[in-house]
VONU-782718 format. One line per 3 residues: number of its first residue (from 1); for each residue x, y, z of N, C-alpha, C, O. Coordinates in steps of 0.001 Angstrom, whole numbers, plus 500000, padded with zeros to 6 digits. Example, Ala and Ser with C-alpha at 12.3 -4.5 7.8 and 13.67 -1.06 7.14 Angstrom:
! VONU-782718
1 = 513190 494310 507800 512300 495500 507800 513200 496700 507800 514236 496681 508465  512850 497750 507080 513670 498940 507140 512900 500030 507870 513409 501138 508039
This chain:
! VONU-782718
1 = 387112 064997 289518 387989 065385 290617 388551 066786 290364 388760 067148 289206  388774 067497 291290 389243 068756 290901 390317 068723 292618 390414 067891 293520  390951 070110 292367 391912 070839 293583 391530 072084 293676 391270 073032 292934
4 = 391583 071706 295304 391202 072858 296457 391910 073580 297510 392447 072754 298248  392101 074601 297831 393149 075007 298921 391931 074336 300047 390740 074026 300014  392899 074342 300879 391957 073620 302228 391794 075413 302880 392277 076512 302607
7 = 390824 074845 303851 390208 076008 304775 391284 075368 306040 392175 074566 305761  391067 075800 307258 391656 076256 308501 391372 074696 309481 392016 073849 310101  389780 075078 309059 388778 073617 309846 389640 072242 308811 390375 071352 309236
10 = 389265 072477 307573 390118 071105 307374 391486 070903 306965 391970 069898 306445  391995 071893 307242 393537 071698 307881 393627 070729 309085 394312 069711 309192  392932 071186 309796 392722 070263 311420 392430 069107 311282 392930 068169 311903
13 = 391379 069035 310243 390975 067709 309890 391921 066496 309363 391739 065280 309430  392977 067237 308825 394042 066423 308039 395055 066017 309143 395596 064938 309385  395153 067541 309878 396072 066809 311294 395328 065511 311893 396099 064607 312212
16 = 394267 065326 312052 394162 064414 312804 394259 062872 312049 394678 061807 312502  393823 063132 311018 394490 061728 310100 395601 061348 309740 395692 060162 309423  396370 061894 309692 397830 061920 309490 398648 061774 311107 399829 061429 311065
19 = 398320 061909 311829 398959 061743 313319 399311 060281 313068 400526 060092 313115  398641 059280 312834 399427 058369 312959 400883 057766 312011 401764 056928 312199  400479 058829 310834 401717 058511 309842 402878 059241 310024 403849 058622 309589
22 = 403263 060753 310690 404029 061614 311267 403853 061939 312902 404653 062804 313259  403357 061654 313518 403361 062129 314666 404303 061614 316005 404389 062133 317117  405113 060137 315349 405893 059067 316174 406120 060442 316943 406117 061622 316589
25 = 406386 059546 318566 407284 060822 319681 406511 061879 320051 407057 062857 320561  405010 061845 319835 404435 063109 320161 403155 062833 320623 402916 061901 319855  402131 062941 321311 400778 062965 321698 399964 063383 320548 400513 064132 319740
28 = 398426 062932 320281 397938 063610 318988 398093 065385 319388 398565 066178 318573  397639 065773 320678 397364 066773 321021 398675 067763 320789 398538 068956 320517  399787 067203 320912 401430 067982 320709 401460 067794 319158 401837 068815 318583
31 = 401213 066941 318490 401129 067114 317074 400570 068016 316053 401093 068589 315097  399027 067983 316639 398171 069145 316393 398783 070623 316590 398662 071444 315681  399413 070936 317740 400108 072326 318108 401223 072197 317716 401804 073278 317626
34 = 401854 071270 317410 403372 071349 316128 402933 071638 315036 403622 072588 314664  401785 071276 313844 401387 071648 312680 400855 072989 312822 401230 073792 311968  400010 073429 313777 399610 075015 313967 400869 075760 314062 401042 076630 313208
37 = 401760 075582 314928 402917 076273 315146 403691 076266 313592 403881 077191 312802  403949 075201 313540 405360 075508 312093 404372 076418 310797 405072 077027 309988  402661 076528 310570 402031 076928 309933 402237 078343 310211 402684 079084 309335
40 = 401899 078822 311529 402242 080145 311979 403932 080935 311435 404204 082133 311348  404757 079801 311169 406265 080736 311014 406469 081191 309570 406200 080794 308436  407198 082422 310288 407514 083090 308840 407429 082940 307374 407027 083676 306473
43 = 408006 081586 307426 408258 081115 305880 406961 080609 305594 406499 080668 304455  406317 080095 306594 404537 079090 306144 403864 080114 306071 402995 080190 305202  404088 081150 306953 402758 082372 306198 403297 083014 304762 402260 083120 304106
46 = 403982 083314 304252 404767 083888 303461 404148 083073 302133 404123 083956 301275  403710 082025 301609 402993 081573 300624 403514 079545 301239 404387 078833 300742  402944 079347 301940 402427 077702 302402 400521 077277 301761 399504 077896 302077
49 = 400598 076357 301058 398740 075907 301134 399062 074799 301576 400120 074178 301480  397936 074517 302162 397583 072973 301733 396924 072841 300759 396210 073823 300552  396826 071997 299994 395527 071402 298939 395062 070098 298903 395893 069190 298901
52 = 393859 069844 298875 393165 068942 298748 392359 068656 297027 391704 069332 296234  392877 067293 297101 392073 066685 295887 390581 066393 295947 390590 065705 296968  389383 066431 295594 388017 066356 295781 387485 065564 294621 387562 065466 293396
55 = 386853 065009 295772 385720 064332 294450 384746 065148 294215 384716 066267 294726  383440 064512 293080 382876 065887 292702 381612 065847 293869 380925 066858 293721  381123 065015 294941 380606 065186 295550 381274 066234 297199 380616 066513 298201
58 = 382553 066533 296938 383456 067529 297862 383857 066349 298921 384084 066735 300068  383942 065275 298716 385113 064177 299563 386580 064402 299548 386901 064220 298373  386804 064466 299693 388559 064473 299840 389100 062927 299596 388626 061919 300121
61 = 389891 062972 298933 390477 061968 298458 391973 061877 298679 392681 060871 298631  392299 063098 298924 394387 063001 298847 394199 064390 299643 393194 065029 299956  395767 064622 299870 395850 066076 300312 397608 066570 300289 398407 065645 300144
64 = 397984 067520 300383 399810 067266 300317 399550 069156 300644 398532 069797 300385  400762 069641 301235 401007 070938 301195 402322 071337 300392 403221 070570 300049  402244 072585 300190 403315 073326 299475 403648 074355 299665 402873 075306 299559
67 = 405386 074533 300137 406041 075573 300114 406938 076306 299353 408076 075847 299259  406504 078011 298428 407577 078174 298097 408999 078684 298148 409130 079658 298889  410162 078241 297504 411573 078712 297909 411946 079139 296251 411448 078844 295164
70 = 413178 080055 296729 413733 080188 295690 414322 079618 294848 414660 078455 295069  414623 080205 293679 415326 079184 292456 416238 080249 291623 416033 081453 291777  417321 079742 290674 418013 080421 290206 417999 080006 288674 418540 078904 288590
73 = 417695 080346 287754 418386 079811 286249 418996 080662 285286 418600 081674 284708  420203 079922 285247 420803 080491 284392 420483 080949 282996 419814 080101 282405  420791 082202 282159 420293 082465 280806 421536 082413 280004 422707 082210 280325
76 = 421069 082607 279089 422177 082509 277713 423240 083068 278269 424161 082255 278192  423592 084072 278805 424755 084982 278860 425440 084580 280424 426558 084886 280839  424395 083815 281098 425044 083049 282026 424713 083880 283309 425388 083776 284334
79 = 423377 084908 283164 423061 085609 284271 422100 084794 285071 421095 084338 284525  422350 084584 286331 421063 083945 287446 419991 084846 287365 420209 086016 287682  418805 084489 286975 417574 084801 286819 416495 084058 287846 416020 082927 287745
82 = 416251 085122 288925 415444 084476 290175 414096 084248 289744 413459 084939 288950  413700 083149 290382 412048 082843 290138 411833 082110 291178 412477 082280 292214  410785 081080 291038 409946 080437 292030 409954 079519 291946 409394 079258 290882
85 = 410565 077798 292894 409787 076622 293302 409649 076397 294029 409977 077074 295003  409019 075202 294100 407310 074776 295507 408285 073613 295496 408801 073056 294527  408472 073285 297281 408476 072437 297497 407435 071711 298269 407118 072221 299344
88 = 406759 070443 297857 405468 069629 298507 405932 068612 299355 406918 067874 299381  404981 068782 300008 405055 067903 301623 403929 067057 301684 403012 067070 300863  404010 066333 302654 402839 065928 303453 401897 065144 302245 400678 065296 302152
91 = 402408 064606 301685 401152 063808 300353 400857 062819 301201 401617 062038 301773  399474 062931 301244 398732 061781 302301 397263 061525 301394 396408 062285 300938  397482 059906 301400 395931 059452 301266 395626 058654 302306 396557 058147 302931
94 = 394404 058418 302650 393596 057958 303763 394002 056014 303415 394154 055674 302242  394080 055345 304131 394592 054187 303353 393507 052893 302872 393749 051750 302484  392313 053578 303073 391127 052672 302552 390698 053438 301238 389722 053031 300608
97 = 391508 054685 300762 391183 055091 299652 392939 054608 298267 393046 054741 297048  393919 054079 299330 394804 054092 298546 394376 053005 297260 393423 052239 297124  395682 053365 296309 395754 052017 295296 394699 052450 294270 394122 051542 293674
100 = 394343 053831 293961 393491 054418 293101 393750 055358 292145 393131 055796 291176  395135 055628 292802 395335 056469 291630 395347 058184 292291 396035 059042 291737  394616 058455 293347 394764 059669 293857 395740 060130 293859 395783 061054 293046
103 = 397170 059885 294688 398333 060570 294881 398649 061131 293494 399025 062298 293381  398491 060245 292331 399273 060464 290904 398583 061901 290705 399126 063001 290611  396999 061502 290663 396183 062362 290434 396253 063996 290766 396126 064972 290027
106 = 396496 063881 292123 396784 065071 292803 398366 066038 292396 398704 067219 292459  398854 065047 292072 400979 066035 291667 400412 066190 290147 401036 067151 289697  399669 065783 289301 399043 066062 288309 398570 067527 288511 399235 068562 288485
109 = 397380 067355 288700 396457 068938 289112 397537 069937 289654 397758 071091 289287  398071 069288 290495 398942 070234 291466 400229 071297 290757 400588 072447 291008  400779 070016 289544 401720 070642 288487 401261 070956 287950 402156 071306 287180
112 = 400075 071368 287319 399690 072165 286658 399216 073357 287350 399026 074284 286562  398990 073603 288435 398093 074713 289128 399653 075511 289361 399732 076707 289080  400876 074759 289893 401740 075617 289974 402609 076439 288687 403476 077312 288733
115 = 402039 075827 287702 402856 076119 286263 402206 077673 286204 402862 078669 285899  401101 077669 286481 400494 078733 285989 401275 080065 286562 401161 081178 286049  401913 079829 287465 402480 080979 288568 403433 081913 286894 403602 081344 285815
118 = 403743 082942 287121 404474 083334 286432 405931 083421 286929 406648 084019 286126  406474 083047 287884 407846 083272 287871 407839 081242 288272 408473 081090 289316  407525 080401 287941 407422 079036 287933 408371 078570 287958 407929 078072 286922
121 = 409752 077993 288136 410996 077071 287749 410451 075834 287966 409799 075453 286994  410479 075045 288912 409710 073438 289407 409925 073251 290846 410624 073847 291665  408982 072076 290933 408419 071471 291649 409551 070262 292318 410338 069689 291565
124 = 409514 069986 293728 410642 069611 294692 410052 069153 295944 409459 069806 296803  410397 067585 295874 409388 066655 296946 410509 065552 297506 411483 064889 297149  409925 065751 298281 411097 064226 299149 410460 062902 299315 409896 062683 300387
127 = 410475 061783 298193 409632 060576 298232 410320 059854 299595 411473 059933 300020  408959 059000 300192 409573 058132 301185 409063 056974 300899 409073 056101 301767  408525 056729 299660 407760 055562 298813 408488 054936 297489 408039 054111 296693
130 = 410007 055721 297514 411039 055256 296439 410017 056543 295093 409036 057277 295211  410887 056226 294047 410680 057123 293009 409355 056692 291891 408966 057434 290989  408926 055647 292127 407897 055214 290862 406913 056111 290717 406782 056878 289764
133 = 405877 055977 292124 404768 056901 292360 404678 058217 291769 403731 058588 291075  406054 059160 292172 406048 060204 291754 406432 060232 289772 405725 060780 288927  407818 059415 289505 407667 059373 288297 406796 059331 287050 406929 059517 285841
136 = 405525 058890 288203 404162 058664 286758 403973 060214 286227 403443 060435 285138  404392 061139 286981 403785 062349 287225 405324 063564 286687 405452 064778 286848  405856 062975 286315 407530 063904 285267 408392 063764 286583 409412 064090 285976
139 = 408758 063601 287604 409387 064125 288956 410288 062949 288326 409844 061877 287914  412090 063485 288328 412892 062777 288420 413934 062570 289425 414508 063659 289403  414443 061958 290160 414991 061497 291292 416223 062167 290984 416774 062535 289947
142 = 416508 062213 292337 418226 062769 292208 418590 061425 293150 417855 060682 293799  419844 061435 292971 421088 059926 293807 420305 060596 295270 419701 061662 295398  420581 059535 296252 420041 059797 297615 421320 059103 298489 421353 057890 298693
145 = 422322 059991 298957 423478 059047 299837 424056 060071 301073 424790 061046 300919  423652 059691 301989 424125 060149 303423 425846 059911 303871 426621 059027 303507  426105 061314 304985 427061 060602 305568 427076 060747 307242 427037 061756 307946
148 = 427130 059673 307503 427054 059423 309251 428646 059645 309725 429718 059343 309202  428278 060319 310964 429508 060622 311261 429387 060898 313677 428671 061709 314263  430285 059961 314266 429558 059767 315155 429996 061389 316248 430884 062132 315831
151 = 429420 061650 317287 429398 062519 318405 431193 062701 318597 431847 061953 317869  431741 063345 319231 433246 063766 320023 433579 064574 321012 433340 065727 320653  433792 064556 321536 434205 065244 322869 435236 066404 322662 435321 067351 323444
154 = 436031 066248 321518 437164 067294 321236 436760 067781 320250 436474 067044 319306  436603 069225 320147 436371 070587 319566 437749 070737 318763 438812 070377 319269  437675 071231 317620 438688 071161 316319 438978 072659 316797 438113 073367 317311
157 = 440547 073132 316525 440961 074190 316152 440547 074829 315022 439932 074507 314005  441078 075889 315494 440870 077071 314033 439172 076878 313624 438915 077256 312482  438279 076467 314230 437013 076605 313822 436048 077418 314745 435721 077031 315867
160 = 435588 078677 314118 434328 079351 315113 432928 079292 315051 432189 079463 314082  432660 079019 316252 430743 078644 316191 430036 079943 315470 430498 080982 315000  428985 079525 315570 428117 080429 314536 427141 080580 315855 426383 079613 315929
163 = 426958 081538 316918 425867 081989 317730 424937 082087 317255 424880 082825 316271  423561 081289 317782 422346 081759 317992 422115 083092 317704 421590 083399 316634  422380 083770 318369 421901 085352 319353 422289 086299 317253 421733 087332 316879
166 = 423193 085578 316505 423470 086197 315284 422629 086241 314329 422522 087205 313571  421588 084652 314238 420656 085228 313427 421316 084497 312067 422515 084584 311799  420244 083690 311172 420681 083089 310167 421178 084144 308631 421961 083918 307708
169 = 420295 085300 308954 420790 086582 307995 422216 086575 307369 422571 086610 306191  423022 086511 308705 424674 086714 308056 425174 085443 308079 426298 085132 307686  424476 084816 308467 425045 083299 308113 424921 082656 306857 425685 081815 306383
172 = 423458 083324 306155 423049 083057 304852 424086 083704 303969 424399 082979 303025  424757 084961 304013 425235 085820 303606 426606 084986 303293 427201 085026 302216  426893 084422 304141 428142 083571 303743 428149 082442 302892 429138 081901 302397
175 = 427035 082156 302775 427073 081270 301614 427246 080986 300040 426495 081594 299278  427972 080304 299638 428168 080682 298129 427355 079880 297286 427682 078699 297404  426225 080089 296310 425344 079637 295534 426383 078488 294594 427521 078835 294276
178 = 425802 077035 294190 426712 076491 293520 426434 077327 291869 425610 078184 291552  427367 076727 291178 427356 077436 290213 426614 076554 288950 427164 076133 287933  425404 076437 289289 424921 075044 288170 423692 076125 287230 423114 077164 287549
181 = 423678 075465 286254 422450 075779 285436 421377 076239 286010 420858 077184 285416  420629 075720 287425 419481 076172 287573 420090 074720 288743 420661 073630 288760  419256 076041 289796 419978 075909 291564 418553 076525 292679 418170 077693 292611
184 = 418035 075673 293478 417569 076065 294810 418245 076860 295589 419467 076933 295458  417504 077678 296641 418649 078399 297273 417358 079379 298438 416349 079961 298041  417751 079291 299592 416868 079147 300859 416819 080671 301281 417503 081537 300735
187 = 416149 080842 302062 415893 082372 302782 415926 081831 304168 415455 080796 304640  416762 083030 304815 417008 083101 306199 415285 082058 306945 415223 080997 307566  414368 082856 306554 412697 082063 307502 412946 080643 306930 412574 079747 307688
190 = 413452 080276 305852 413194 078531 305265 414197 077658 305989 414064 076488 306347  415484 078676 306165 416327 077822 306927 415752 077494 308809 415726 076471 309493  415325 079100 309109 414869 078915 310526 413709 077611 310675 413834 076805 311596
193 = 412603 077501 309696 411880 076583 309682 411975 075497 310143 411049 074979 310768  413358 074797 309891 413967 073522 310175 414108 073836 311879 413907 072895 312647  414417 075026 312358 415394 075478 313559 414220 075461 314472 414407 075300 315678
196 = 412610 075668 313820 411530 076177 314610 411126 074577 314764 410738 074271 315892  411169 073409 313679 410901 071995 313985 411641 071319 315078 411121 070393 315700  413179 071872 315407 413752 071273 316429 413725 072062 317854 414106 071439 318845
199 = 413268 073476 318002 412864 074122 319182 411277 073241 319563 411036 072702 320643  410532 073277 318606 409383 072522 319066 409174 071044 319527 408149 070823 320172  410109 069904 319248 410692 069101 319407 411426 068852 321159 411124 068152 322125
202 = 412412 069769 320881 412685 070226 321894 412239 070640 323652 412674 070142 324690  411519 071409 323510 410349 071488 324377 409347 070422 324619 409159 069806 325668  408913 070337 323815 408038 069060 323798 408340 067745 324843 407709 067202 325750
205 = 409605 067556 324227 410484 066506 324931 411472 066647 326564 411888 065920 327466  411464 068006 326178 412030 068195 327098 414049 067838 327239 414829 067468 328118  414118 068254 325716 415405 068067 324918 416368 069234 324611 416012 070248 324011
208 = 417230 069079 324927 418487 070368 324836 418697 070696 323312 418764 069848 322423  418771 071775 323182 418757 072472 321471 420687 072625 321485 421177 073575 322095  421421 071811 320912 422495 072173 320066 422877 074251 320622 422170 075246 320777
211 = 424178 073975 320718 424090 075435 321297 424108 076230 320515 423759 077376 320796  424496 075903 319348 425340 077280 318602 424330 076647 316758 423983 075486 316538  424184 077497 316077 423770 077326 314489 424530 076648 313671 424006 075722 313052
214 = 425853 076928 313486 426791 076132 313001 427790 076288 313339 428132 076303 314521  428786 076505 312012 430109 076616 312601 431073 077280 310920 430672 077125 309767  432084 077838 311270 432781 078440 310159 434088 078127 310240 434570 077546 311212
217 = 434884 078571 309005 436397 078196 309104 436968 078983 307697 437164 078418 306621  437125 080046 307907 437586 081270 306862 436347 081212 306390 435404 081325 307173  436146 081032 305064 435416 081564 304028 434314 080300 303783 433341 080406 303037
220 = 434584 079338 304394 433829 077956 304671 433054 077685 305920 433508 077971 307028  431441 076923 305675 430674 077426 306318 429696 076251 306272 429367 075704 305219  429177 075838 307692 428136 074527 308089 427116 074788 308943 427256 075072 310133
223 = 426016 074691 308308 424794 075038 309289 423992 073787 309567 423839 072937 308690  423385 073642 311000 422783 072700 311487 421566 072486 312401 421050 073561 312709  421155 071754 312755 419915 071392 313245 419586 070128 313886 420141 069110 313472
226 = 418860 070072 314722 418571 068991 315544 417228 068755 314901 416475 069540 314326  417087 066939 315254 416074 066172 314766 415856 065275 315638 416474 064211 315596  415005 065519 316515 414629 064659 317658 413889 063075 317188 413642 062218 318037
229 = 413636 062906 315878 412833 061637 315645 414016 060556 315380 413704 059371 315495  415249 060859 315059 416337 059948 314700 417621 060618 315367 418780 060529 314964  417137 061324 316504 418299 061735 317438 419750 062198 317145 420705 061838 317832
232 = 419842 063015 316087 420265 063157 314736 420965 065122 315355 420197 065912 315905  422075 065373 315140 422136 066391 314575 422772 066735 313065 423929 066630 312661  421384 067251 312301 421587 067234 310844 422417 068284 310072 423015 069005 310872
235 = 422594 068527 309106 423381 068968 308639 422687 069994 307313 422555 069638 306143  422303 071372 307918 420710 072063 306626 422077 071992 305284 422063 071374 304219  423130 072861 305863 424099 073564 304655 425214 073689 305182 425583 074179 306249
238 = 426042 072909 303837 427276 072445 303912 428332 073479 302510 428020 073168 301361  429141 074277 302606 430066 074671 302327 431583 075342 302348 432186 076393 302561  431765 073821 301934 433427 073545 302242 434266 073723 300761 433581 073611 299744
241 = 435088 073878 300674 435756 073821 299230 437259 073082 299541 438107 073176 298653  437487 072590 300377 439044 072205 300402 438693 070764 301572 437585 070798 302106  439461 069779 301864 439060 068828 302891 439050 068425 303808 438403 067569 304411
244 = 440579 069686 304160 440897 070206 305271 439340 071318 306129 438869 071185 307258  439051 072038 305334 437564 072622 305832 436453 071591 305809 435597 071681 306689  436356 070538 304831 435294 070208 304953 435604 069359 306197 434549 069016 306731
247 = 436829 068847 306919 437085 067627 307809 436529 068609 309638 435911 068140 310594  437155 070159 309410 437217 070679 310531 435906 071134 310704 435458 071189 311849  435013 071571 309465 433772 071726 309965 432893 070456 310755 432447 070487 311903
250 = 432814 069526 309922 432464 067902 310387 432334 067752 311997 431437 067555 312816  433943 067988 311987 434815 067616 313458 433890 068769 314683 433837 068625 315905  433380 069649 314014 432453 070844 315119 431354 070623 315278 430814 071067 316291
253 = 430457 069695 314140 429156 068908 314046 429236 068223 315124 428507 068404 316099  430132 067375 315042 430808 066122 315919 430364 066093 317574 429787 065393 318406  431374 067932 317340 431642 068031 318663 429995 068805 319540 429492 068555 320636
256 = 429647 069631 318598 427572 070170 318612 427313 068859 319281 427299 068738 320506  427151 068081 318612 426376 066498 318990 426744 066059 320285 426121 066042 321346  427805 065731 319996 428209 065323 322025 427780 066341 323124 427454 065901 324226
259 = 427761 067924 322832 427059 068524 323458 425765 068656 323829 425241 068986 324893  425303 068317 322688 423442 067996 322503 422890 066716 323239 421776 066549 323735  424351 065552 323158 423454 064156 323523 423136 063927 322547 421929 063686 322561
262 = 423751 063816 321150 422906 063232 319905 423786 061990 320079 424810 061723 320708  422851 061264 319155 423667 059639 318613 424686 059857 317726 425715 059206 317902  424603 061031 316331 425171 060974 315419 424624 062351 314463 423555 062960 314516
265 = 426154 062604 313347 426072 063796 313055 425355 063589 311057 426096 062943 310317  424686 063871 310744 424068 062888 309416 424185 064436 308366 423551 065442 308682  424950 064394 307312 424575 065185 306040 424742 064238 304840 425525 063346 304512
268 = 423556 064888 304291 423169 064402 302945 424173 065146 301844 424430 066350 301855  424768 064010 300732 425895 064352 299945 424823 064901 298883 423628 064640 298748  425997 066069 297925 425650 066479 297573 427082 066677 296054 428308 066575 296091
271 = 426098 066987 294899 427256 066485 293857 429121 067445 294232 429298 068656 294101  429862 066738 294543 431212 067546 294373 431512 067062 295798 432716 066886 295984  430553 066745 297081 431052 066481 298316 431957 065266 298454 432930 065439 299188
274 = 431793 063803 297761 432554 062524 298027 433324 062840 298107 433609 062818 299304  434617 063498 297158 436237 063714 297254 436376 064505 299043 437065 064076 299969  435743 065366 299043 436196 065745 300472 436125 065046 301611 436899 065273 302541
277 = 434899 063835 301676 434379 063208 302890 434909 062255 302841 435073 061643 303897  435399 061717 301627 436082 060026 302009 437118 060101 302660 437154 059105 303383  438044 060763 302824 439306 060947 303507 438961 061063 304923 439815 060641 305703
280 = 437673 061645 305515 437582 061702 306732 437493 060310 307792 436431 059716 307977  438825 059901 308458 438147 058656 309380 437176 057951 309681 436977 056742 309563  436173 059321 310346 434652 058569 311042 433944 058998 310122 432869 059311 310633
283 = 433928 059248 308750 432758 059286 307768 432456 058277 307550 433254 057343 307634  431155 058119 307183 430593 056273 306891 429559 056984 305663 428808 057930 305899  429672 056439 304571 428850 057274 303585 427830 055746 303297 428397 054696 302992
286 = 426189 055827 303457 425316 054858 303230 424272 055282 302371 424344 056367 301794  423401 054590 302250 422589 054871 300984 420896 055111 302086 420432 054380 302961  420337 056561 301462 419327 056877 302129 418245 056094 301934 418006 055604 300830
289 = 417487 055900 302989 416120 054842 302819 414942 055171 302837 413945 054449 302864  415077 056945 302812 413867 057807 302564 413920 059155 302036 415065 059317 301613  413210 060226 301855 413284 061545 301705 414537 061314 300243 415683 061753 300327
292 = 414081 060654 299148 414434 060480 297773 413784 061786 296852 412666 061959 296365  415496 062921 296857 415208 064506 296354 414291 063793 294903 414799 062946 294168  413102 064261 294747 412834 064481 292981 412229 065811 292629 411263 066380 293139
295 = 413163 066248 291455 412414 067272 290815 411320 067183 289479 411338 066218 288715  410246 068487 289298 409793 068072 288447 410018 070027 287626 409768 071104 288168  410423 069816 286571 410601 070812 286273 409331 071669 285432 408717 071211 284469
298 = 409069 073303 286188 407568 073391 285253 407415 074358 284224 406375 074880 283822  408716 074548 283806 408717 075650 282268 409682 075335 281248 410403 076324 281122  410046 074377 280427 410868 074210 279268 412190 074769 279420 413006 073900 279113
301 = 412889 076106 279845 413459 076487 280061 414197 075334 281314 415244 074871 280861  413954 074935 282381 414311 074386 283493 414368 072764 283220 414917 071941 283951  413693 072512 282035 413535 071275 281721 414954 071227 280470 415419 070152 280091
304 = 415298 072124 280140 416342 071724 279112 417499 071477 280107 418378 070618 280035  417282 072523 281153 418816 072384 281691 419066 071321 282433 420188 070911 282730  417662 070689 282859 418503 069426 283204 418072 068142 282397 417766 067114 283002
307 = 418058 068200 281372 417979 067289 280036 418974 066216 280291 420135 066511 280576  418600 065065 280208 419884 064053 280604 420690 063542 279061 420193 063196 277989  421995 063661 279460 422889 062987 278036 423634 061555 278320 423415 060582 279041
310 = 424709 061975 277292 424936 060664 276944 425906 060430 278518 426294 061436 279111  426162 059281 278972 427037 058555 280214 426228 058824 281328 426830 058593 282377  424897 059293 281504 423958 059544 282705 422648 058515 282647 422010 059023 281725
313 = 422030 057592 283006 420483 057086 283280 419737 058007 282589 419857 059161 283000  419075 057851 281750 417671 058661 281706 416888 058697 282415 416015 059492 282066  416677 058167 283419 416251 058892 284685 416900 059640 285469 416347 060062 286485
316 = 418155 059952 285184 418444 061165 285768 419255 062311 285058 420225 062249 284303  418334 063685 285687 419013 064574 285054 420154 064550 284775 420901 063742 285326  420700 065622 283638 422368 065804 283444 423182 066645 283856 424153 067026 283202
319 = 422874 067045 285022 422698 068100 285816 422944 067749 287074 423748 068528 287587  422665 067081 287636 422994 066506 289459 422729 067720 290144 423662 068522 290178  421460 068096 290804 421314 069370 291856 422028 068935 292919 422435 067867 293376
322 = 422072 070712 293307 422578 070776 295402 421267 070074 295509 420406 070436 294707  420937 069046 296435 419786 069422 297038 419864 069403 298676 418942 068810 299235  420818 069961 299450 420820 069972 301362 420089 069498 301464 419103 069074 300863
325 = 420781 069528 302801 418651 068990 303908 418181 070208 303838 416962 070131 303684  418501 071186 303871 417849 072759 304515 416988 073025 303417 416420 074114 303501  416632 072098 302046 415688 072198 301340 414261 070851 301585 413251 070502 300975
328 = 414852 070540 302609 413532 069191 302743 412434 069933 303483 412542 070677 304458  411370 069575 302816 409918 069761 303721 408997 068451 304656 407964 068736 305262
């Protein structure tokens, strides 16, 4: 078995097998021009593959794509040192080939093909199969816990929207990197990515886009997105530092959503968020039932820092990443 970047033709080919495992809410034919489209944006031309696993007669056996984003690690003296991780998507086997061992096979080859990169940190996948599968393969899980929070009609004081027409540039700009050992951290095209899945969505359906990007409150700052498959307005990036900000940003999600016609306003917690969200009334904090963050770290350096100690699982780092939604693929 070996790994292959796919060609163009069997890119297409993969769309059409996979339509029935991602495509809920869409025609094969709108599916097909959703995977061409999000392939076409900024961030997917910018370094996106697909790859395919092969047998040695050139069958395909597995397939998954990968995008990369930035990374930060800290050095001795405590300077952020930028480099590179891939986050992988789309791991699909055909299901008369499952139960063989392919998927393992493939984050195998795959971690190794990305190690080779020279600015390498690791590898960053969202299981929807729980953590085993990937664990055969070093990927360790991070906690997975949501918070639901429903639609409102009343718009919070002292909070200003974040316009469209501004552009995620200075919105990124406001954001403050957490301060951990070794940290993900998005580019204006990775965040739009999410923004280009819910315009396409959108249209498609014939569904109103959320008016505004997010929302701010001094020096505190919430960016968002619509998700037409769970009627959802999500939550990419969340930074609040006090609970009073984190309650009034929420309360503007809230109020996005009732504007949109969503059911509900959903961000994924993230280490340091509980103290701020439990105090909020309509927070309901539940345990996620898919898209389980695991990292796999691919240079020693990235692997010490999140080395697990003593009062943590050895299965999980000692370290607890950000991981947003605005990092899911």
């Amino acid at each position: 078995m070996h790994l292959v970047p796919a060609t163009d033709a069997q890119k297409a080919e993969r769309d059409a097998l996979t339509y029935a495992e991602w495509g809920s809410l869409l025609t094969p034919e709108a599916y097909a021009a959703r995977e061409h489209r999000l392939r076409a944006h900024a961030w997917s031309r910018a370094d996106m593959r697909t790859w395919l696993l092969c047998a040695e007669d050139g069958a395909v056996l597995a397939s998954c794509e990968t995008f990369r984003t930035r990374s930060f690690l800290r050095d001795a003296d405590g300077t952020r040192q930028p480099g590179d991780s891939f986050a992988i998507a789309s791991v699909f086997t055909e299901p008369h080939l499952r139960g063989r061992g392919h998927a393992t096979h493939l984050m195998d080859l795959l971690a190794a093909e990305l190690a080779r990169r020279p600015r390498a940190h690791a590898a960053l996948l969202f299981s929807d199969v729980g953590p085993r599968l990937y664990a055969r393969s070093g990927y360790l899980p991070q906690p997975a816990w949501d918070w639901h929070l429903p639609p409102s009609p009343t718009p919070p004081p002292d909070v200003q929207a974040l316009p469209r027409a501004s552009g995620l540039g200075p919105v990124l700009a406001r954001l403050r990197p957490p301060d951990d050992a070794f940290s993900f951290w998005p580019t204006p095209e990775q965040l739009d990515w999410h923004l280009e899945r819910g315009r396409i969505y959108a249209e498609q359906l014939g569904r109103a886009q959320p008016p505004s990007l997010g929302a701010a409150r001094g020096t505190d700052t919430l960016v968002w997105s619509f998700v037409a498959k769970s009627n959802t307005l999500v939550v990419l990036w969340f930074d609040a530092r006090s609970p009073e900000s984190a309650h009034a940003l929420l309360d503007a999600a809230r109020h996005e959503a009732h504007l949109a016609g969503l059911e509900r306003v959903v961000l994924w917690e993230e280490p340091g968020l509980e103290p701020l969200l439990a105090t909020h009334p309509h927070a309901r904090r539940v345990a996620r039932p898919d898209a389980l963050p695991m990292v796999r770290p691919l240079r020693p350096e990235v692997a010490r820092a999140l080395e697990p100690t003593s009062g943590l699982p050895s299965s999980l780092p000692s370290s607890l990443l950000h991981v947003p939604r605005g990092l899911w693929v």
